[in-house]
Backbone as XML, in Angstrom:
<?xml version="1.0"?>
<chain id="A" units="angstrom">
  <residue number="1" name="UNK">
    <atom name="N" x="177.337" y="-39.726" z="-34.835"/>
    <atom name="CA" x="176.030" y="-40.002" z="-35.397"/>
    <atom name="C" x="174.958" y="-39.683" z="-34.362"/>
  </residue>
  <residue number="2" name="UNK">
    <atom name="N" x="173.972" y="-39.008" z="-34.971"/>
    <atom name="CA" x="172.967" y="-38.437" z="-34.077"/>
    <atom name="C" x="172.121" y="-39.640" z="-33.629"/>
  </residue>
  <residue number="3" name="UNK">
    <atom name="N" x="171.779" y="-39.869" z="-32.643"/>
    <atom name="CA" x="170.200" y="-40.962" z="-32.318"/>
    <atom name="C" x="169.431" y="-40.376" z="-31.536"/>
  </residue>
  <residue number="4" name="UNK">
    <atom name="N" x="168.606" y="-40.345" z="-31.760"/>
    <atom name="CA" x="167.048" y="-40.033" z="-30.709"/>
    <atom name="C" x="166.256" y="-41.410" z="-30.666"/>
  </residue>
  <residue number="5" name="UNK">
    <atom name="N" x="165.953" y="-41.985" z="-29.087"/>
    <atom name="CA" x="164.996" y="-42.694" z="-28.571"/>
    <atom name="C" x="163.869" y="-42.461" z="-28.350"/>
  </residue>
  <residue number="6" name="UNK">
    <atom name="N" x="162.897" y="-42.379" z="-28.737"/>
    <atom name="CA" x="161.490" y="-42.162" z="-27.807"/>
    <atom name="C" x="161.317" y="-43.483" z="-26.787"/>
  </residue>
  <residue number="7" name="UNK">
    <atom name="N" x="160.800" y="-43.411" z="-26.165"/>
    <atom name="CA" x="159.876" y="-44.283" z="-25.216"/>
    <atom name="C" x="158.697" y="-43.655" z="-24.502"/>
  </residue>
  <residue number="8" name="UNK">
    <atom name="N" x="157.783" y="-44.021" z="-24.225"/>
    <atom name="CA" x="156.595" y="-44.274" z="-22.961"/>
    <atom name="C" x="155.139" y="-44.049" z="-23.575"/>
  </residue>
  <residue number="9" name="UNK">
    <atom name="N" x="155.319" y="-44.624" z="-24.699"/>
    <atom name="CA" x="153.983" y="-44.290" z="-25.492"/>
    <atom name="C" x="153.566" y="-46.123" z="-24.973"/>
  </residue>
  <residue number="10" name="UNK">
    <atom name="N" x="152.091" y="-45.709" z="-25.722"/>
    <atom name="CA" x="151.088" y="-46.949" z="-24.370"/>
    <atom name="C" x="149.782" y="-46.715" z="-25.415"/>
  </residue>
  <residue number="11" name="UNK">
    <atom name="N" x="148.783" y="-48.118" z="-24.857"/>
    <atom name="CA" x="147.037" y="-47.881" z="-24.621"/>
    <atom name="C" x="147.020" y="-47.080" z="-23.628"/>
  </residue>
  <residue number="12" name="UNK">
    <atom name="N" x="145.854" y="-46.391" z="-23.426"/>
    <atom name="CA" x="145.342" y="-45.795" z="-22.617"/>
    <atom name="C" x="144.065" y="-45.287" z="-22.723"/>
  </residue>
  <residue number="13" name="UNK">
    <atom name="N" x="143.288" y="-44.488" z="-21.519"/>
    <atom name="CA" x="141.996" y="-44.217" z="-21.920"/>
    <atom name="C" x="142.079" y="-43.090" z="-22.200"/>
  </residue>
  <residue number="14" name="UNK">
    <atom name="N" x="140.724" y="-42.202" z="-22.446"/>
    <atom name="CA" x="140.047" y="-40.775" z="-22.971"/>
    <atom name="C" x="140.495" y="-40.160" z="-21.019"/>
  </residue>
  <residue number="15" name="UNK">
    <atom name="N" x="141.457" y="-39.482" z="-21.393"/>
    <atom name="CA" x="141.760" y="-38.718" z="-20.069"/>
    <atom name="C" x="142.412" y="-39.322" z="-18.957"/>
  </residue>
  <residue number="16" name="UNK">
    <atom name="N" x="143.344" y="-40.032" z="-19.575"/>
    <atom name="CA" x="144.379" y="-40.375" z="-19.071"/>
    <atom name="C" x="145.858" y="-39.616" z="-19.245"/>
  </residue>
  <residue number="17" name="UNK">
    <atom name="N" x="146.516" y="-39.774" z="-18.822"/>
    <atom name="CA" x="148.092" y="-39.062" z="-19.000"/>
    <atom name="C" x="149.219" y="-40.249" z="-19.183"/>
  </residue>
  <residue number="18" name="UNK">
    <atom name="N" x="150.239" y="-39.162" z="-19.936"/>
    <atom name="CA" x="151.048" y="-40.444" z="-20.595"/>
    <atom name="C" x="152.609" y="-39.383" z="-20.202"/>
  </residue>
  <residue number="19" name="UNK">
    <atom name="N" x="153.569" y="-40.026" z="-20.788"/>
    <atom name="CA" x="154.614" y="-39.041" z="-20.866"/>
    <atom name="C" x="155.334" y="-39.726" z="-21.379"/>
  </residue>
  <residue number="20" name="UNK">
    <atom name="N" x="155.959" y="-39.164" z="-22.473"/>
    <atom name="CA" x="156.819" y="-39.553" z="-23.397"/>
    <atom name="C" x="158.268" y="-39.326" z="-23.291"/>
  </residue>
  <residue number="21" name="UNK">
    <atom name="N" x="159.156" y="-39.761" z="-23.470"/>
    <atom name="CA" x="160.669" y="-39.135" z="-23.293"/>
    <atom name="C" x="161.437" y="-39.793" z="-24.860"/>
  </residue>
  <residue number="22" name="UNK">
    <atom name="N" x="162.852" y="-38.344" z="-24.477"/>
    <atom name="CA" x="163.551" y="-39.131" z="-26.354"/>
    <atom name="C" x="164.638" y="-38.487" z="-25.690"/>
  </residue>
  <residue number="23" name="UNK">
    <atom name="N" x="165.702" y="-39.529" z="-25.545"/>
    <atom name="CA" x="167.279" y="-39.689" z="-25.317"/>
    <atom name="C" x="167.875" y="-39.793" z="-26.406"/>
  </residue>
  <residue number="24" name="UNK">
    <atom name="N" x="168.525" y="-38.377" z="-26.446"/>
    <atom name="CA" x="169.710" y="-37.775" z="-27.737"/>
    <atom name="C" x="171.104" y="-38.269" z="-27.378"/>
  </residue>
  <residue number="25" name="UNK">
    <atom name="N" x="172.028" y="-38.686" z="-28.138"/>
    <atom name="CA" x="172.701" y="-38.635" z="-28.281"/>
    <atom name="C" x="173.968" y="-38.360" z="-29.438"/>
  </residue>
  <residue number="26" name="UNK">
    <atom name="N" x="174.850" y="-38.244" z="-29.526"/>
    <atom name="CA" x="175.880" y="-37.971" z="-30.791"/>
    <atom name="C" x="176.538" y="-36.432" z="-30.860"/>
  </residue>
  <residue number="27" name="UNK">
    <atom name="N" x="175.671" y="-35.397" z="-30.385"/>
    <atom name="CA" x="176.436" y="-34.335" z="-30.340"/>
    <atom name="C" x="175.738" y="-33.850" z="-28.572"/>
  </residue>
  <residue number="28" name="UNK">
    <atom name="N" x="176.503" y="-32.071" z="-29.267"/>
    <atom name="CA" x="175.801" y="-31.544" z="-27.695"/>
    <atom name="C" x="174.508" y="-31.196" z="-27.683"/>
  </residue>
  <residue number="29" name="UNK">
    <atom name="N" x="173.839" y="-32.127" z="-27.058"/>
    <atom name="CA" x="172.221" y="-31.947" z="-26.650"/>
    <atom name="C" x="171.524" y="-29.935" z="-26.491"/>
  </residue>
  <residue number="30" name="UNK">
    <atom name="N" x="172.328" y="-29.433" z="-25.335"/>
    <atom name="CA" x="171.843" y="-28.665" z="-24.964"/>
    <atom name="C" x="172.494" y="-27.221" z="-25.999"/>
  </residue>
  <residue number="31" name="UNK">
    <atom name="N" x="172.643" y="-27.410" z="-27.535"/>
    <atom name="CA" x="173.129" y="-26.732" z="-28.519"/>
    <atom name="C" x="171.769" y="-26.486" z="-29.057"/>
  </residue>
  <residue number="32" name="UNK">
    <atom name="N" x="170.991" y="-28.014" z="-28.976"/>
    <atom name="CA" x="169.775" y="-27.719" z="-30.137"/>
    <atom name="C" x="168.453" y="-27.751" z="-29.708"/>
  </residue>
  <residue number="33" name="UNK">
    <atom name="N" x="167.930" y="-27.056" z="-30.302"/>
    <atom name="CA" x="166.243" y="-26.829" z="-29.313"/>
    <atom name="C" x="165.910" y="-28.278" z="-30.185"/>
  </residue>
  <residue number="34" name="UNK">
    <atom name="N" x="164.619" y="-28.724" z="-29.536"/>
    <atom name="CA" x="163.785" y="-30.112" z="-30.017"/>
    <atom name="C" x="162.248" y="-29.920" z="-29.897"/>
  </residue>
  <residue number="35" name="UNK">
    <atom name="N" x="162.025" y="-30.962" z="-30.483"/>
    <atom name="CA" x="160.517" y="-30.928" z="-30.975"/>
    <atom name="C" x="159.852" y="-32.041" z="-30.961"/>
  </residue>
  <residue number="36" name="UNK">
    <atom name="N" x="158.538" y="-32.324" z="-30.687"/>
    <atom name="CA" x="157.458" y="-33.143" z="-30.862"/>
    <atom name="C" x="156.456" y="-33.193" z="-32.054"/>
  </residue>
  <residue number="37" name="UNK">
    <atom name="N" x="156.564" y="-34.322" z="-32.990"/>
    <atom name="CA" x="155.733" y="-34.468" z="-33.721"/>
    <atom name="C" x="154.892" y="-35.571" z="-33.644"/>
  </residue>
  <residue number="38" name="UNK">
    <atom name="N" x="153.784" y="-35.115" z="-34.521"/>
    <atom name="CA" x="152.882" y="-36.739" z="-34.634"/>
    <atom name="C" x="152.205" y="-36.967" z="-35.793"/>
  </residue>
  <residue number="39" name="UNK">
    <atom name="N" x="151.891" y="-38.547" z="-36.094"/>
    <atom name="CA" x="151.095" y="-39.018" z="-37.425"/>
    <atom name="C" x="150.016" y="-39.835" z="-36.877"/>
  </residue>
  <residue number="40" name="UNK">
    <atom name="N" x="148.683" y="-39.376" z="-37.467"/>
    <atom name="CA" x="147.699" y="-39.677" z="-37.084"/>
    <atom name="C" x="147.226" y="-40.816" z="-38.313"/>
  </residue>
  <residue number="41" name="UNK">
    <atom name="N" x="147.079" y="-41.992" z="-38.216"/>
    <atom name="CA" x="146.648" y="-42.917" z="-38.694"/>
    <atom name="C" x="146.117" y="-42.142" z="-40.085"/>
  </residue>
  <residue number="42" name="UNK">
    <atom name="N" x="146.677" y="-42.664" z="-41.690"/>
    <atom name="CA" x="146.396" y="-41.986" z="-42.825"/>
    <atom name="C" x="146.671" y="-40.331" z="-43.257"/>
  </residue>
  <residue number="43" name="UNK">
    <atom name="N" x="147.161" y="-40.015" z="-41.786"/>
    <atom name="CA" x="147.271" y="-38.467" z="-42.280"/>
    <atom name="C" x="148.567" y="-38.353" z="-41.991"/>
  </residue>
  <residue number="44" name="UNK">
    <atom name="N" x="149.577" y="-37.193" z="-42.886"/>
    <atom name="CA" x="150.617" y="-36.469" z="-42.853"/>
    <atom name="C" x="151.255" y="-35.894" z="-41.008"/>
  </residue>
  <residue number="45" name="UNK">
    <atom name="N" x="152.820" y="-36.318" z="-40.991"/>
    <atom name="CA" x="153.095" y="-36.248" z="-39.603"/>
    <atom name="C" x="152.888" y="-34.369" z="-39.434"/>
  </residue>
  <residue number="46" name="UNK">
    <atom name="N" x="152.479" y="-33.889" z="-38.600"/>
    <atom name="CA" x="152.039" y="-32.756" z="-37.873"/>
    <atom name="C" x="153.118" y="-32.261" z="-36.578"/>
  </residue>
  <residue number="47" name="UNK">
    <atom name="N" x="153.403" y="-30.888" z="-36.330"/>
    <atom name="CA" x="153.911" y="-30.534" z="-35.328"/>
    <atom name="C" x="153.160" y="-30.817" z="-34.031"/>
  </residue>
  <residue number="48" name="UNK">
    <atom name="N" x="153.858" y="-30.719" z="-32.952"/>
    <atom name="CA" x="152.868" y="-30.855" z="-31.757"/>
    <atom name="C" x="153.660" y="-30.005" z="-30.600"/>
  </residue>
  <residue number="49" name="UNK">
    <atom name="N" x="154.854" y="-30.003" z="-30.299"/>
    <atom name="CA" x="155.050" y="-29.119" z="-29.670"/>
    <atom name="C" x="157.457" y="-28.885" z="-30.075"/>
  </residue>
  <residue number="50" name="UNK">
    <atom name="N" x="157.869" y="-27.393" z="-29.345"/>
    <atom name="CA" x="159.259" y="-27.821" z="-29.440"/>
    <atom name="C" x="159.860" y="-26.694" z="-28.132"/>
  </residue>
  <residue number="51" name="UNK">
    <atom name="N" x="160.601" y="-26.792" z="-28.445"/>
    <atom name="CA" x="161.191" y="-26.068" z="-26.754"/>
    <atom name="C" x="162.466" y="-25.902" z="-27.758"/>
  </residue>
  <residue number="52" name="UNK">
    <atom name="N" x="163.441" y="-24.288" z="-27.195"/>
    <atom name="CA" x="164.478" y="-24.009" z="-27.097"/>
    <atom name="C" x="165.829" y="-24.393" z="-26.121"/>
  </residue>
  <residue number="53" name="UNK">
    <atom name="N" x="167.071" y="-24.563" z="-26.566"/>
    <atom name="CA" x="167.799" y="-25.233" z="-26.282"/>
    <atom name="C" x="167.905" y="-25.058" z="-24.568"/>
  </residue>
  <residue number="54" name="UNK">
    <atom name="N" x="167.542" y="-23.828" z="-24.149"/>
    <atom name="CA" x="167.717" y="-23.181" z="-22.827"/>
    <atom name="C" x="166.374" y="-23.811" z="-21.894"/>
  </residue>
  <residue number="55" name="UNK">
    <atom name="N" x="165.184" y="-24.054" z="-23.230"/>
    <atom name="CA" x="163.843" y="-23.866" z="-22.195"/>
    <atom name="C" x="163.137" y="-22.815" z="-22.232"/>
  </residue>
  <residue number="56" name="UNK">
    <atom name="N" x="163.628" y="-21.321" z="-22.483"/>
    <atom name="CA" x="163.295" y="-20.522" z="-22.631"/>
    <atom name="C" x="162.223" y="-20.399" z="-23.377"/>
  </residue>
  <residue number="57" name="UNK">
    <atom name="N" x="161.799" y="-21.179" z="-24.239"/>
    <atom name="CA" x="161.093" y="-20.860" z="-25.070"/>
    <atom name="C" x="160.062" y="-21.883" z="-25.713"/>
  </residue>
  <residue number="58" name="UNK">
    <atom name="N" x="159.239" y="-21.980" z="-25.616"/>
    <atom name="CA" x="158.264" y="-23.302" z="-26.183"/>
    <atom name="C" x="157.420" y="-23.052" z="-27.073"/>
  </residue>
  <residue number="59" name="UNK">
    <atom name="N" x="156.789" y="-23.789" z="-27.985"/>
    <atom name="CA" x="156.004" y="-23.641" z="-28.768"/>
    <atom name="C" x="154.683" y="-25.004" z="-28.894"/>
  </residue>
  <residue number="60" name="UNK">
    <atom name="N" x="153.147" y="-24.438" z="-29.348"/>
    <atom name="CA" x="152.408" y="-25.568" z="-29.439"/>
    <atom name="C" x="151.628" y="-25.502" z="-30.069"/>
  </residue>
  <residue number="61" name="UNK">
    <atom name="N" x="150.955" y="-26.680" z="-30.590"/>
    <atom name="CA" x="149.701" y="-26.445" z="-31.659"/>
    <atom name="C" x="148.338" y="-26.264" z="-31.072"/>
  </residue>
  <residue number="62" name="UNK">
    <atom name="N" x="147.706" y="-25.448" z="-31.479"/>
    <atom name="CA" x="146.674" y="-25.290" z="-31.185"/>
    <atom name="C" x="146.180" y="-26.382" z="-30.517"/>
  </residue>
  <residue number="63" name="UNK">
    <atom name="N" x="145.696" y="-27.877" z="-31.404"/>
    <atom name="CA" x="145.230" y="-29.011" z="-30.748"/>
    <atom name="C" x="145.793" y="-29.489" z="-29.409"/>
  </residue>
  <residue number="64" name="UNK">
    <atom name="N" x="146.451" y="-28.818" z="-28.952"/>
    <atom name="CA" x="147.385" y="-29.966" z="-27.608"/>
    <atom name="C" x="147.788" y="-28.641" z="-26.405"/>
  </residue>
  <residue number="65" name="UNK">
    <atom name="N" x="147.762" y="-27.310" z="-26.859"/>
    <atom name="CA" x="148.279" y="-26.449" z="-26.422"/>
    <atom name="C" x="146.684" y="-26.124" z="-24.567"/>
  </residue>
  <residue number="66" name="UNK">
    <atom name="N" x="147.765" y="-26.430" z="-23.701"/>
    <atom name="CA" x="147.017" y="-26.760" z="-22.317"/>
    <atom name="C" x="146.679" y="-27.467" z="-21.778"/>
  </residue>
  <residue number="67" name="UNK">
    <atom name="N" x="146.682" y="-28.741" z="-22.725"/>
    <atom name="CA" x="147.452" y="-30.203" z="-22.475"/>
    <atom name="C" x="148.163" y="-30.911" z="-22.352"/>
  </residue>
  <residue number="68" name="UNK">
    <atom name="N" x="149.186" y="-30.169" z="-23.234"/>
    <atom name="CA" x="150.693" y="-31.458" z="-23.345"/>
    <atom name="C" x="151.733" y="-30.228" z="-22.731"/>
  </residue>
  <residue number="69" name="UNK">
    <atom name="N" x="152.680" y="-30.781" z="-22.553"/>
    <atom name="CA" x="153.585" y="-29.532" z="-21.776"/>
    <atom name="C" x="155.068" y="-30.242" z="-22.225"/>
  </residue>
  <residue number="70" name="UNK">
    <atom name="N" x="155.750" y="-29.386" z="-22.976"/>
    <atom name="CA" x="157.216" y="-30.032" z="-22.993"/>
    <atom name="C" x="158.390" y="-29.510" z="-22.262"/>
  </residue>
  <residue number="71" name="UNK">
    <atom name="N" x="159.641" y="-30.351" z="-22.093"/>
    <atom name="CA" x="160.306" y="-30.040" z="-21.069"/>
    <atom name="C" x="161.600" y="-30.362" z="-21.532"/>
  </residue>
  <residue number="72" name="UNK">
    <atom name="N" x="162.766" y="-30.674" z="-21.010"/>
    <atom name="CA" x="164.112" y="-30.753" z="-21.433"/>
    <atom name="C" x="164.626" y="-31.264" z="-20.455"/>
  </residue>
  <residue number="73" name="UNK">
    <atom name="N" x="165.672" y="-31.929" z="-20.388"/>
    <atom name="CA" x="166.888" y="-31.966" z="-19.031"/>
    <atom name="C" x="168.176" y="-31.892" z="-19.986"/>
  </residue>
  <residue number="74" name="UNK">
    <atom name="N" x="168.600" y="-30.910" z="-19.925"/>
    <atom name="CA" x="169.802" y="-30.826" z="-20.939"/>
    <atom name="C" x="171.180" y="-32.220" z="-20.017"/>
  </residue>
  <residue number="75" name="UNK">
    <atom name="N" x="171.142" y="-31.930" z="-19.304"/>
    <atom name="CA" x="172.116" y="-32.965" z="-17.615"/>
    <atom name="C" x="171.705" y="-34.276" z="-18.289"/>
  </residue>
  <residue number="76" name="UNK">
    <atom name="N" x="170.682" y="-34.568" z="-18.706"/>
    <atom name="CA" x="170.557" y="-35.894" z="-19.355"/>
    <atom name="C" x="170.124" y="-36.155" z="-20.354"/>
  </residue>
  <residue number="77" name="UNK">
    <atom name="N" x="170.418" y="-35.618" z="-21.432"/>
    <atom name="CA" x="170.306" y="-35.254" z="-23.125"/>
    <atom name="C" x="168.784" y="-35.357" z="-23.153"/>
  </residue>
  <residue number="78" name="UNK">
    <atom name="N" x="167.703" y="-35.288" z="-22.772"/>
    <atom name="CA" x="166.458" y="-35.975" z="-22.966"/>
    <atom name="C" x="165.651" y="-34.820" z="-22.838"/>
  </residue>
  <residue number="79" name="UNK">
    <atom name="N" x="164.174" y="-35.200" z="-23.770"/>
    <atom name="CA" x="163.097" y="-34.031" z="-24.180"/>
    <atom name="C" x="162.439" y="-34.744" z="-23.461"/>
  </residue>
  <residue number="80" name="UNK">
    <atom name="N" x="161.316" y="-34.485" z="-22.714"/>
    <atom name="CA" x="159.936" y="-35.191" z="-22.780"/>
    <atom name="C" x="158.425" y="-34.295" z="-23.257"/>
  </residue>
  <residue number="81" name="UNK">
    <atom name="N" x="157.105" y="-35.175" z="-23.458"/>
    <atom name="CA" x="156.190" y="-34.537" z="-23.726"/>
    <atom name="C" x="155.163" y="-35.367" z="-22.348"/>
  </residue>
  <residue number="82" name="UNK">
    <atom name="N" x="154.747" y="-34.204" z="-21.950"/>
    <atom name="CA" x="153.829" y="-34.789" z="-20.597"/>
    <atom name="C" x="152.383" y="-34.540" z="-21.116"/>
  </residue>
  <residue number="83" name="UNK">
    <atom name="N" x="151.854" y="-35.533" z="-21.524"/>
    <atom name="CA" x="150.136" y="-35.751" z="-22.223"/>
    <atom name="C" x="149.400" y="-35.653" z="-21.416"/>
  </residue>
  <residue number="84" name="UNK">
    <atom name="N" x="148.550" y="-34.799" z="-20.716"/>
    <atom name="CA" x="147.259" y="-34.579" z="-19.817"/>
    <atom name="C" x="145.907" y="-34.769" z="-20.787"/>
  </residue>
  <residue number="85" name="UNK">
    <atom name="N" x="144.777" y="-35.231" z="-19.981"/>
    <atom name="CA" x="143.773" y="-35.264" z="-20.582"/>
    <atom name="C" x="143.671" y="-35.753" z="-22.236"/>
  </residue>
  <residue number="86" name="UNK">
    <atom name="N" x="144.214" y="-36.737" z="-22.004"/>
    <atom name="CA" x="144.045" y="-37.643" z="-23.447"/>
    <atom name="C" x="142.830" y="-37.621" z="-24.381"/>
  </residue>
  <residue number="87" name="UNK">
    <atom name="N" x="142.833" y="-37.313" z="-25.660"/>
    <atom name="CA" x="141.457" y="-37.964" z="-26.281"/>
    <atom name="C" x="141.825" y="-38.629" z="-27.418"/>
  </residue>
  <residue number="88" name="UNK">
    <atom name="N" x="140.553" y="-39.440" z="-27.581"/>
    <atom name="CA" x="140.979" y="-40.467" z="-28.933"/>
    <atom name="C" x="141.487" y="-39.630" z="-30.104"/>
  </residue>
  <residue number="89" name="UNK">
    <atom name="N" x="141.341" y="-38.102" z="-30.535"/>
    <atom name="CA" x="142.222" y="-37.817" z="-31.325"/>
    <atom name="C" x="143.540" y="-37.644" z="-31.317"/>
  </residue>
  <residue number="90" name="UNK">
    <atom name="N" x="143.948" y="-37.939" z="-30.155"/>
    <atom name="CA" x="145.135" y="-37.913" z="-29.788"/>
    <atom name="C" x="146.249" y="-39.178" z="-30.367"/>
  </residue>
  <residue number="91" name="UNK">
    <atom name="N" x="145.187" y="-40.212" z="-30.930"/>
    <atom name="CA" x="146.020" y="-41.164" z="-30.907"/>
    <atom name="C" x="146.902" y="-41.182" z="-32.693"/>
  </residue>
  <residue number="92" name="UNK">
    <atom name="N" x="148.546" y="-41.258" z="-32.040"/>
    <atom name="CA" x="149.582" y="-41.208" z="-33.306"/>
    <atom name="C" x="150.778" y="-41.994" z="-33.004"/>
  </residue>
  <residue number="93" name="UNK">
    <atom name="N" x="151.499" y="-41.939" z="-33.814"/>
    <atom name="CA" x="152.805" y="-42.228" z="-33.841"/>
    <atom name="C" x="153.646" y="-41.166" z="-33.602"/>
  </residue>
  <residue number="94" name="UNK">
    <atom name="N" x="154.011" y="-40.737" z="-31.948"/>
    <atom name="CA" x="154.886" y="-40.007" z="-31.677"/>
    <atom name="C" x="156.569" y="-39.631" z="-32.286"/>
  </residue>
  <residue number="95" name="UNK">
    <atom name="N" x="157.100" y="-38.674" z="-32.612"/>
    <atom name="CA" x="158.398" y="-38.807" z="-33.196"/>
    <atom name="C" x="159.047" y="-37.324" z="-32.471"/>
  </residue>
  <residue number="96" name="UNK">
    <atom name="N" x="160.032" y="-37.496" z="-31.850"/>
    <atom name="CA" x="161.093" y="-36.821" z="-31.526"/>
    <atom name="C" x="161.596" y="-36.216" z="-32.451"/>
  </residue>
  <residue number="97" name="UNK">
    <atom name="N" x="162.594" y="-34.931" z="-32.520"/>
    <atom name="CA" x="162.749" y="-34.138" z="-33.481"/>
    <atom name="C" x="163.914" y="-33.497" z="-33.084"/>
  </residue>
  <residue number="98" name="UNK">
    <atom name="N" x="164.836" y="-33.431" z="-33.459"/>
    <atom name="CA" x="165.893" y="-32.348" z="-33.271"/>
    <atom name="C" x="165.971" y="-31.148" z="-33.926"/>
  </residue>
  <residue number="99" name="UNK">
    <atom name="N" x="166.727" y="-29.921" z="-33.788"/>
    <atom name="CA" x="166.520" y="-29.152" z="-34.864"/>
    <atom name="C" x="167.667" y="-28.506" z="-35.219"/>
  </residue>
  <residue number="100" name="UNK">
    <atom name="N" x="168.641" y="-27.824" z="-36.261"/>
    <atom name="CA" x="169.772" y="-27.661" z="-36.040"/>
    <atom name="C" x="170.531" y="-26.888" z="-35.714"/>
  </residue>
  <residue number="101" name="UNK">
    <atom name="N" x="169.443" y="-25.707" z="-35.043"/>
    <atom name="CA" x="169.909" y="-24.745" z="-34.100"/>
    <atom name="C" x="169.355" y="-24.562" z="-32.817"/>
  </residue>
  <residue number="102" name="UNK">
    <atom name="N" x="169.892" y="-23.382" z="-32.004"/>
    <atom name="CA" x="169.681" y="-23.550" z="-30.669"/>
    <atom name="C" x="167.650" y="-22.969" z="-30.250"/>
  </residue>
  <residue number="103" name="UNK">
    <atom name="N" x="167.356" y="-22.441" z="-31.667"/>
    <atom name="CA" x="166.007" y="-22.166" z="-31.350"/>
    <atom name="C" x="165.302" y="-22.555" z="-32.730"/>
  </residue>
  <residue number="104" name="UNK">
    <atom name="N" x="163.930" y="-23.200" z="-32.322"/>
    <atom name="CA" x="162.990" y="-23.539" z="-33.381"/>
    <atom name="C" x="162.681" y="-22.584" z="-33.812"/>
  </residue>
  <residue number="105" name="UNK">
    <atom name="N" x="162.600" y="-21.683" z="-34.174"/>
    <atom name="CA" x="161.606" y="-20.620" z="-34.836"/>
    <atom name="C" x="163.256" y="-20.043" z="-36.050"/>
  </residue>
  <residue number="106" name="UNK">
    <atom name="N" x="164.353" y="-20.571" z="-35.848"/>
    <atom name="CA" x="165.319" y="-19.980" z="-36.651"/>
    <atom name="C" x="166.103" y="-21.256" z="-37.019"/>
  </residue>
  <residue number="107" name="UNK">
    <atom name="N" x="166.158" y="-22.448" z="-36.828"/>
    <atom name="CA" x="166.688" y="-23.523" z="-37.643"/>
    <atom name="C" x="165.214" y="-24.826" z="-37.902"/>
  </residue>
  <residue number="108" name="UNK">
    <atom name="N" x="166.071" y="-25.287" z="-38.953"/>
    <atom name="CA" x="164.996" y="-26.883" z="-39.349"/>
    <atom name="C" x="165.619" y="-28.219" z="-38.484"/>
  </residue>
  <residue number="109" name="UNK">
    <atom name="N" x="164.188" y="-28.797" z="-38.870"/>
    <atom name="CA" x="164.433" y="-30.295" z="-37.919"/>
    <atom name="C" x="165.555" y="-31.318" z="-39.234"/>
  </residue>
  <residue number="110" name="UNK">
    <atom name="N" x="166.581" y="-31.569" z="-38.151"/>
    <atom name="CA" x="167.621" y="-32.306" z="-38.929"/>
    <atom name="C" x="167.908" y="-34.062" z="-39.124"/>
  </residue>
  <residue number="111" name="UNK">
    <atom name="N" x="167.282" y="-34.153" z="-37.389"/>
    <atom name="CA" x="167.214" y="-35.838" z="-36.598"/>
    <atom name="C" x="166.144" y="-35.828" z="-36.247"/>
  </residue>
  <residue number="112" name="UNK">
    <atom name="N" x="165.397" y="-37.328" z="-36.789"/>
    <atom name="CA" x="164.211" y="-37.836" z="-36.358"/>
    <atom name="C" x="164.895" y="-39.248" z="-35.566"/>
  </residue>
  <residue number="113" name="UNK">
    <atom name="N" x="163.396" y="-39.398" z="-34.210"/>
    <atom name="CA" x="163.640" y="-40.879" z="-34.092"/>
    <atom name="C" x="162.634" y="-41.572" z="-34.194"/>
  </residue>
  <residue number="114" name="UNK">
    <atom name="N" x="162.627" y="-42.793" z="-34.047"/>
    <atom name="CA" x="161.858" y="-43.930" z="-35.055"/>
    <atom name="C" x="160.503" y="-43.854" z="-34.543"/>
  </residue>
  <residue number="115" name="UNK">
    <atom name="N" x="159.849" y="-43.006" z="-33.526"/>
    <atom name="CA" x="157.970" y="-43.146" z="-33.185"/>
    <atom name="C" x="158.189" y="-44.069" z="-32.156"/>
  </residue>
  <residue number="116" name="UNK">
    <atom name="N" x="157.188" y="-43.565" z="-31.279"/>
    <atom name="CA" x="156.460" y="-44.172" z="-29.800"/>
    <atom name="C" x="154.477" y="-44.225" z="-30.247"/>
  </residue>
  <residue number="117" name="UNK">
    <atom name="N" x="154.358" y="-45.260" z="-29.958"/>
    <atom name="CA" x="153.014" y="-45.291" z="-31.040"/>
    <atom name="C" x="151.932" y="-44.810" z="-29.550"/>
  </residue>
  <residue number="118" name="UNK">
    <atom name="N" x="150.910" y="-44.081" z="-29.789"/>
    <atom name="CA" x="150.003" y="-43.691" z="-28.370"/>
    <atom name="C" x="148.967" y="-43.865" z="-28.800"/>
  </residue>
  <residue number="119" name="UNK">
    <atom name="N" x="147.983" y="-44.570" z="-28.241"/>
    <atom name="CA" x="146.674" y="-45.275" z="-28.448"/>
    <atom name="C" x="145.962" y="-44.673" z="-27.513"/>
  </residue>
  <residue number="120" name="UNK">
    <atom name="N" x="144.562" y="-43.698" z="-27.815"/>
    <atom name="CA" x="143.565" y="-43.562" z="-26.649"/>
    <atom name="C" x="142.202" y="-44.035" z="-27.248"/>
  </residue>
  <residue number="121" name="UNK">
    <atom name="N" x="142.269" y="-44.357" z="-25.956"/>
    <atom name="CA" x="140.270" y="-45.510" z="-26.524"/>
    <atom name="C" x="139.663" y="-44.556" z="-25.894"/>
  </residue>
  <residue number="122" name="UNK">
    <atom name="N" x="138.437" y="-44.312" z="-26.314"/>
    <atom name="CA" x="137.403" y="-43.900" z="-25.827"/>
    <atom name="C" x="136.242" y="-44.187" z="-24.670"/>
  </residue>
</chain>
């Protein structure tokens, strides 16, 4: 059985940094590329960023892209998202993402985990 953890979501201020991490477990980690999503209070959850199983390869949304930076440690099943320069639109319910091949751009997200909630005040 697949699980994904998030942790390190927080308050924080307008330009602060955060970093998020999500510990996979159940199969082989470094098989499946992963992803970052988010839900912004009333609105539909949104992509935010995903990385290939190697690293090789990343992807980001416009909104976050030169801000957030994602990363992998395949050695310890875990994604993280490193949040620079925070702004209050930033603030969601983070969710981890697996996907069910070794690159996002050629399989779908299969495992979600349960949200790291990130608050920025202004």
């Amino acid at each position: 059985q697949v699980r994904l953890v998030e942790s390190g979501g927080g308050l924080v201020q307008a330009g602060d940094s955060l970093r998020l991490s999500c510990a996979a477990s159940g199969r082989t980690f470094s098989n499946h590329a992963m992803g970052w999503f988010r839900r912004a209070p009333g609105k539909e959850r949104v992509f935010v960023a995903s990385i290939s199983r190697g690293a090789g390869s990343t992807s980001y949304a416009n909104s976050v892209k030169g801000r957030f930076t994602i990363s992998r440690d395949n050695a310890k099943s875990t994604v993280y998202l490193q949040m620079n320069s925070l702004k209050p639109e930033d603030t969601a319910v983070y969710y981890c993402a697996s996907y069910s091949d070794g690159y996002y751009y050629t399989g779908e997200t299969d495992y979600w985990g349960q949200g790291t909630q990130v608050t920025v005040s202004s």
